[in-house]
C-alpha positions in Angstrom: 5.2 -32.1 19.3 6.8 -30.2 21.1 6.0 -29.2 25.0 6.5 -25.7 25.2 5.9 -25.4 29.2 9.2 -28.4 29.3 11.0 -26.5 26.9 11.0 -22.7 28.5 11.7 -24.4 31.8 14.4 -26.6 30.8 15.8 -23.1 28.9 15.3 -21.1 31.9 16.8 -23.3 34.1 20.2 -23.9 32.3 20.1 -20.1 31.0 19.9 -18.6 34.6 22.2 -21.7 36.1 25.2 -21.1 33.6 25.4 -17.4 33.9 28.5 -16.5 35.2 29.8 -20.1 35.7 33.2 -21.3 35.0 32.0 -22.3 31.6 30.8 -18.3 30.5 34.7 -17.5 32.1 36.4 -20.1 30.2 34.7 -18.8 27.1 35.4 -15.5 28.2 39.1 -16.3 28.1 38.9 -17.9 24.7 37.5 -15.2 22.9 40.1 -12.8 24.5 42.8 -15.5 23.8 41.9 -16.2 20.3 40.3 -12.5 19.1 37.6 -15.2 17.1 34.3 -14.8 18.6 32.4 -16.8 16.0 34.5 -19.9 16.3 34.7 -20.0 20.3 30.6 -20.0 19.9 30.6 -22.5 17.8 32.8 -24.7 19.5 31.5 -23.8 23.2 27.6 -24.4 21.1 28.7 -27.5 19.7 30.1 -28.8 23.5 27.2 -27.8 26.0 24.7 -29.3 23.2 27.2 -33.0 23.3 27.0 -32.4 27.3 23.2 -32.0 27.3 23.1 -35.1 24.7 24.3 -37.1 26.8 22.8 -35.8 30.4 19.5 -36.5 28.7 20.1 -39.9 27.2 21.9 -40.9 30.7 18.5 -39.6 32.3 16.3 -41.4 30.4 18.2 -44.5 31.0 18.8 -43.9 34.5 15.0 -43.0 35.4 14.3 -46.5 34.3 16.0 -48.2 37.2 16.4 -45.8 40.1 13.4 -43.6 41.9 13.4 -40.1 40.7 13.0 -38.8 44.6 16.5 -40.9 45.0 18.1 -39.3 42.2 17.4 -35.7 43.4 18.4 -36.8 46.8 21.9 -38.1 45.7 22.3 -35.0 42.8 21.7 -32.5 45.9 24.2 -34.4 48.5 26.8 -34.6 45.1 26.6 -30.7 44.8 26.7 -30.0 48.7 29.7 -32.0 48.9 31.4 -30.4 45.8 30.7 -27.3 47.6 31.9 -28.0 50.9 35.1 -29.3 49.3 35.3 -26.2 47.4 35.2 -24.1 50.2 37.1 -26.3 52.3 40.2 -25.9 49.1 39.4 -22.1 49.6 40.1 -21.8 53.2 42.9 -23.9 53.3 44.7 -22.4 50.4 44.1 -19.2 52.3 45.3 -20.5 55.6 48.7 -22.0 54.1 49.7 -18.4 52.9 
């Protein structure tokens, strides 16, 4: 059965997370690119549902040997440090010019 509470949060969460992301621009740019709508949803569909395949799978497996508080903990100093990096790209690609 399904657990309606897990499923509008997990759909909330990726909905609200994805909008405007490099993944919506690159698709974006394929539909302007290509002038086929239908297939660049198809094929974007097709990827982010492979992507979240194997996020969950990996989670399940991962949960079974490292503490959930850990896991957040290392996910939220992962995405700190891609951000810092990212800005640190940014200024320095401005600085250089």
């Amino acid at each position: 059965m399904i657990d309606w509470q897990v499923f509008l949060l997990a759909f909330s969460t990726l909905f609200f997370a994805e909008m405007g992301d490099k993944t919506q621009l690159a698709v974006f740019s394929l539909v302007t690119d290509s002038k086929a709508p239908l297939t660049v949803f198809l094929g974007a569909s097709l990827a982010l549902a492979a992507v979240t395949l194997i996020g969950v799978l990996f989670g399940g497996i991962v949960t079974k040997f490292i503490p959930v508080t850990y896991l957040k903990l290392a996910s939220g100093l992962l995405f700190t440090g891609i951000g810092f990096y990212t800005l640190w790209e940014t200024f320095s690609t401005l600085l250089i010019k």
